[in-house]
N, C-alpha and C positions, 0 to 999 in steps of 0.2 A: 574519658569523654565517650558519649553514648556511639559515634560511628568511628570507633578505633575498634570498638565490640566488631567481634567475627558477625557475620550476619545471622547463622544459624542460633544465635543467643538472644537475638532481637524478638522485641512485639510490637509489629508492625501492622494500625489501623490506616486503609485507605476510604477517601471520603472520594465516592465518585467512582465507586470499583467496577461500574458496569462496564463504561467505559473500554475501547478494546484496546488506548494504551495502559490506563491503570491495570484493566483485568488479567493484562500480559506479565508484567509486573509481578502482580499479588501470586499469580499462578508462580513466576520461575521460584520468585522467592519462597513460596511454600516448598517446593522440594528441592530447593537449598537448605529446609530446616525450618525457616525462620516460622514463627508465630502469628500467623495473620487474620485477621480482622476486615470487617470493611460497611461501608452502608451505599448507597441509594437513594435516588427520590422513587424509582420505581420499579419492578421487576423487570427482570429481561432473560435473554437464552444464558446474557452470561454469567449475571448471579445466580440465575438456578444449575447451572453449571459448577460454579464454585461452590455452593452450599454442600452438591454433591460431594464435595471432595474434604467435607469436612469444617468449611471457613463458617466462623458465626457471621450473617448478614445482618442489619440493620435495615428493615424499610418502612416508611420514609428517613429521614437524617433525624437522628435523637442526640440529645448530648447525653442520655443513658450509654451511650457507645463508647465515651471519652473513660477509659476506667484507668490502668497503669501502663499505657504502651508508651513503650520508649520513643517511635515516632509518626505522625502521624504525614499520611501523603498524600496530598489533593489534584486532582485536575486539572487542566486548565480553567476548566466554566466555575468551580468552587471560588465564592465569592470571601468578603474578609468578614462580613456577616450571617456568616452560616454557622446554624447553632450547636455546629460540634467542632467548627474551629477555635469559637470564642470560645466552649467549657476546653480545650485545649490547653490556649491560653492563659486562662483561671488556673488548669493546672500545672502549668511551667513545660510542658510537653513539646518537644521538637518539632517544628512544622516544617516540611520539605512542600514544594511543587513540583510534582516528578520530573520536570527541569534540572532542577538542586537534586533531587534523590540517585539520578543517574550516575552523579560520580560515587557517592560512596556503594553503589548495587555493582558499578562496573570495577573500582580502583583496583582492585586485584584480583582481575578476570582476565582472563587471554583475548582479547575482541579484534573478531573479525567483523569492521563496521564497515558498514554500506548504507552512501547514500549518494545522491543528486534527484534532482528533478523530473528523472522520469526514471523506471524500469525498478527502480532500489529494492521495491516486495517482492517482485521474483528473482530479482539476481540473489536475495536473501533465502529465497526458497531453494532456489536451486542450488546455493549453497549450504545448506543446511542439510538438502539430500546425498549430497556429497561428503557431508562430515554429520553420519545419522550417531555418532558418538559426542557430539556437541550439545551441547545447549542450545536456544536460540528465541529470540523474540522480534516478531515481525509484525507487521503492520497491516498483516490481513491472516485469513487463514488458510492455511496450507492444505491441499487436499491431500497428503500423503499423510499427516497426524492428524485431518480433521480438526486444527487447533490453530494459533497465532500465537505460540508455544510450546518448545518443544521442553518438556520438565524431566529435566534430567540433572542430576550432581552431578557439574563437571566442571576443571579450571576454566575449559574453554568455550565460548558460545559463541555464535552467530547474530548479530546483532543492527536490525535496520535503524540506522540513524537517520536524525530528522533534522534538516537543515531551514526548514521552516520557520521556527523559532528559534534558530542557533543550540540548540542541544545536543546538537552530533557533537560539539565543542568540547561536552561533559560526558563522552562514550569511550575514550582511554582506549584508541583504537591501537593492537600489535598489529594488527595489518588494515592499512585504509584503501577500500573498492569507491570508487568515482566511478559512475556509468555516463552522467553528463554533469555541468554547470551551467545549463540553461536557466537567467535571472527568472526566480520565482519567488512570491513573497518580499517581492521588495519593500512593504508597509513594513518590516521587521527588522532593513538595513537601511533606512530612511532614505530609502530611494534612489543611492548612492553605489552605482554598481564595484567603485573601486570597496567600497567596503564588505560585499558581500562577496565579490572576488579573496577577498583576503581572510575571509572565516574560512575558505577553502583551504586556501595556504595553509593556514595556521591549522587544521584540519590535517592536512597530510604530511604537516612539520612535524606533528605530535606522534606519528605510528614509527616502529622498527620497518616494516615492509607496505609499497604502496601498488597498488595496482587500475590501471587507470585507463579509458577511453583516450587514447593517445590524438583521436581525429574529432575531438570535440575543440569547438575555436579557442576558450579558453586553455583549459587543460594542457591544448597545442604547444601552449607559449610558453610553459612550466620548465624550466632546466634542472629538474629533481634525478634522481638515480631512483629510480621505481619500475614495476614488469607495465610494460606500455603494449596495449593493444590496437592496430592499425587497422580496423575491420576492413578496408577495402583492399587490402592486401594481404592481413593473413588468414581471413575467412573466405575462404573456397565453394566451388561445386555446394550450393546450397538446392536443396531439395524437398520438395513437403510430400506426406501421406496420410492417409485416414488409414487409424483401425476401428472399427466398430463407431466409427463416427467423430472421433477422436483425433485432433490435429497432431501431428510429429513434424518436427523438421530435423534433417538431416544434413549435416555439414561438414567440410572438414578445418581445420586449425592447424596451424602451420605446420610444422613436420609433424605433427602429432596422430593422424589419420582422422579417421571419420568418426563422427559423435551422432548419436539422436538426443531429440529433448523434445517434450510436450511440448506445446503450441505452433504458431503458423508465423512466419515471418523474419524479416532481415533483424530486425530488432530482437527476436526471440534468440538465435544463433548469435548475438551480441553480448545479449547477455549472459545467454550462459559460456563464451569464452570466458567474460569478464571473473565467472566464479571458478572454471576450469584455472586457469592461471595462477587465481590465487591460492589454488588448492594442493598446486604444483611442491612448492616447499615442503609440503604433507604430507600426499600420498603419493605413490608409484600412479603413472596414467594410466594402466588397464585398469587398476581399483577405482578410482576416477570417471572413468566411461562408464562403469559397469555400475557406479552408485547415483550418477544422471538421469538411468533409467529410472529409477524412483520416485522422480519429480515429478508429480501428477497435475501442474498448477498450481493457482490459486482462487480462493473465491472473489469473484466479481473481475476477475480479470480474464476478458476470453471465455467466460463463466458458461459452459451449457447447459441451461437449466432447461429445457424440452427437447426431445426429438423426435418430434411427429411430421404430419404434413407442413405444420408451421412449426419452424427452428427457431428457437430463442437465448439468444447471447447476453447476457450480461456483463457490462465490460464498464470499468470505472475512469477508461478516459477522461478527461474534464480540461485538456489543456490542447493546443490545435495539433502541436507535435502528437500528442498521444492519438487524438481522433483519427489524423490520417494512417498513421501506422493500425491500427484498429482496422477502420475501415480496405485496408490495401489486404490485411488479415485474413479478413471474411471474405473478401473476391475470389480470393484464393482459395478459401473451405468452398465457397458457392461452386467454383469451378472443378473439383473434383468430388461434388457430390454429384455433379451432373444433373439433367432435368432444367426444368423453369424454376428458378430459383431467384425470385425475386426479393432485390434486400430494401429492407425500409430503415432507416435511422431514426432512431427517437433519442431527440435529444433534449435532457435536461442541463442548461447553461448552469456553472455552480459558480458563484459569487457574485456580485456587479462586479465587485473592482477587477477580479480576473477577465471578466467578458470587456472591461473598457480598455485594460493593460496590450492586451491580446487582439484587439477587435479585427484589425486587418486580417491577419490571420485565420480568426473565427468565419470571415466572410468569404475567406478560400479554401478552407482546409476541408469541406465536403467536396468539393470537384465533382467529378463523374463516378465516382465509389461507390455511391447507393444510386435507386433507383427512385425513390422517394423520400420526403426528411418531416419529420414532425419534432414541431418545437414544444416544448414546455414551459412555465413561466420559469423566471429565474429561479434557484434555489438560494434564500439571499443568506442564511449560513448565519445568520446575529448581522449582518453589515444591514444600514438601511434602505432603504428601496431607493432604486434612482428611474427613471423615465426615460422608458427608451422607445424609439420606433424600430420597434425587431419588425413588423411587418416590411417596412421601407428598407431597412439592413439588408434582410437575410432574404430579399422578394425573389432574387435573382435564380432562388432557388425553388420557389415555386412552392414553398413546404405550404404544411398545415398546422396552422398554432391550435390547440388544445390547451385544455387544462389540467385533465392529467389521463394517462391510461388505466384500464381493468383489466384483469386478467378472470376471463370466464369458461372456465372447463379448458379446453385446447386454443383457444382463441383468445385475441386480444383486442377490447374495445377500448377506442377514441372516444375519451368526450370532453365536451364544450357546454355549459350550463348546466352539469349531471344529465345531459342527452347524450344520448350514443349516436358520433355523427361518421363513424368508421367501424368496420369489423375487420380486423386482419386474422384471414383462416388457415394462409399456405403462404409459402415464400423463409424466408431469414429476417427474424427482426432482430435488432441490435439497440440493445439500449446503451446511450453512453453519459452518465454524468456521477456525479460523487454526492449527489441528496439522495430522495429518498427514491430516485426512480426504480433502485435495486427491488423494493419493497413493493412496488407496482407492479413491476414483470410479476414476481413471484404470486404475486393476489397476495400480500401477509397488509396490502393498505388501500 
């Protein structure tokens, strides 16, 4: 049977490989050996990225691509009419949706998975700095490999699991990291919190060692035998500093003394206990301490992409927990950069159905953090448009809707009917949402 085959035997085409969970994928799997392949509807940074490294691309989608690979692995967006699933098909060729492909890439991996609802790409990161002898694949990129892949032969990796679509389910976790179970994507548990509660369960049924946000309400209630983290008791003397412009925090963990880690905030020092802990069975904790420093971030989270008169953050918040931790963030970078440092929030809403799940929330979670808030139209993600009066919603706050931003030399222009009806030249702006606002700060849209 085709996946009893070691993987390094395999010839494995992905359809959709731009993608950055496919292209996560195609990468470990390349330097595990395996034979890889892949196509596209269009170019992007990541297939010219893979081509580098040797992979035949396809672009647009041929079924000339379909030749003798044992299996082929698609996207989620890869529909059942795409012309190189059907010559597929025609040829008897394995089809996986990298849902299904996950167990046979993971089944006999060492996986350290991490996931919940908020934090899981950097608790991954900064476990992965921690075990720079791992493997790993994450769900953004890491600025310490510059990659959302660390490609390396190894039994063990690092592995961000996605509980969005129940997939963490097929990630064969030896050790399970929970940072929270905050209900997300309920369209996926049909809206049924005990069911989605219980993917958790059965989530940290399945690992040898679990390691776990102990003062998360669900979590709380769990009578597992796992390493529990109680942040309001065992994270200490928390403290931030800039180097060169550059957030640290600094914390201590239980007897274990004082830690530093890239970024700003109570949540940052969360989560990296969360990967300190799990790491503990590992290695000795001064290797530990001394392999945290490594962690440089990641992209689009806390992201500093300028720093001139006007500072620009990129930050992929998109949920109200993530915004206010964000925004509490940056008060903090604003406050010890000292000066007039005025923060503006640009926010791009991502979904309807999350902006309607969430709304109360959406309508508190900027408070007094920023100093001014600009809205974007929704990001609507494939869902279809719904009608909303965000003017009347979000009035309370005084924003400015726009349509989208420019990013022009040092500066960043608002506009509203392709006018320019804002120039933001000096202050902190912060963009927060998970379309394409990334793509706007940067000027690449």
């Amino acid at each position: 049977m085709i996946l009893k085959k070691e993987i390094n035997k395999l010839k494995i085409h992905f359809i959709g490989i731009g993608g950055i969970g496919i292209s996560g994928l195609a990468k470990y799997l390349k330097a595990q050996g395996a034979d890889i392949s892949g196509s596209d509807i269009v170019e992007a940074n990541a297939t010219r990225y893979l081509s580098s490294m040797g992979i035949p691309i396809n672009i647009p989608h041929s079924q000339d691509a379909i030749k003798n690979q044992d299996v082929i692995i698609h996207s989620a967006i890869i529909k059942k009419d795409n012309i190189e699933i059907q010559e597929a098909q025609k040829k008897g060729i394995l089809i996986l949706s990298r849902k299904e492909a996950l167990e046979f890439i993971l089944c006999n991996k060492r996986v350290f998975s991490i996931c919940g609802a908020h934090g899981k790409s950097t608790t991954s990161a900064m476990l992965s700095a921690i075990f720079p002898n791992f493997g790993a694949i994450i769900g953004a990129d890491s600025k310490e490999y510059g990659s959302n892949v660390r490609e390396i032969e190894s039994q063990s990796i690092v592995f961000e699991a996605d509980e969005s679509d129940k997939s963490f389910l097929n990630s064969n976790p030896y050790c399970a990291i929970v940072t929270n179970a905050e209900p997300e994507h309920m369209e996926n548990y049909d809206h049924n919190l005990e069911h989605f509660y219980n993917a958790y369960r059965q989530f940290l049924d399945s690992a040898s060692i679990c390691c776990i946000n102990a003062e998360d309400p669900f979590l709380n209630t769990l009578n597992i035998d796992c390493i529990k983290l109680f942040p309001s008791k065992d994270i200490k003397n928390i403290s931030y500093i800039l180097k060169d412009d550059e957030p640290y925090t600094h914390f201590n963990l239980k007897e274990f003394g004082k830690f530093e880690v890239w970024g700003f905030g109570e949540h940052t020092a969360l989560n990296a206990s969360l990967a300190i802990l799990a790491a503990l069975p590992e290695l000795e904790i001064e290797q530990i301490r001394q392999n945290l420093i490594n962690f440089k971030g990641i992209k689009k989270r806390f992201d500093i992409i300028q720093k001139n008169k006007l500072t620009i953050i990129d930050d992929y918040a998109h949920h109200p927990t993530e915004i206010k931790a964000t925004l509490k963030a940056i008060s903090i970078y604003s406050k010890l950069k000292k000066g007039e440092n005025k923060i503006i929030a640009i926010w791009q809403p991502h979904k309807f159905s999350r902006l309607l799940d969430n709304l109360e929330d959406f309508k508190k979670c900027f408070g007094q953090s920023c100093d001014e808030l600009i809205i974007l139209p929704v990001w609507k993600a494939g869902e279809k448009e719904i009608d909303l009066d965000m003017e009347n919603l979000f009035g309370h706050y005084r924003p400015i809707f726009a349509q989208k931003i420019r990013k022009k030399d040092n500066d960043i222009e608002v506009m509203s009917q392709n006018n320019v009806i804002k120039t933001i030249q000096e202050g902190i702006v912060v963009g927060l949402g998970a379309g394409d606002i990334t793509y706007q700060l940067r000027g690449e849209k």
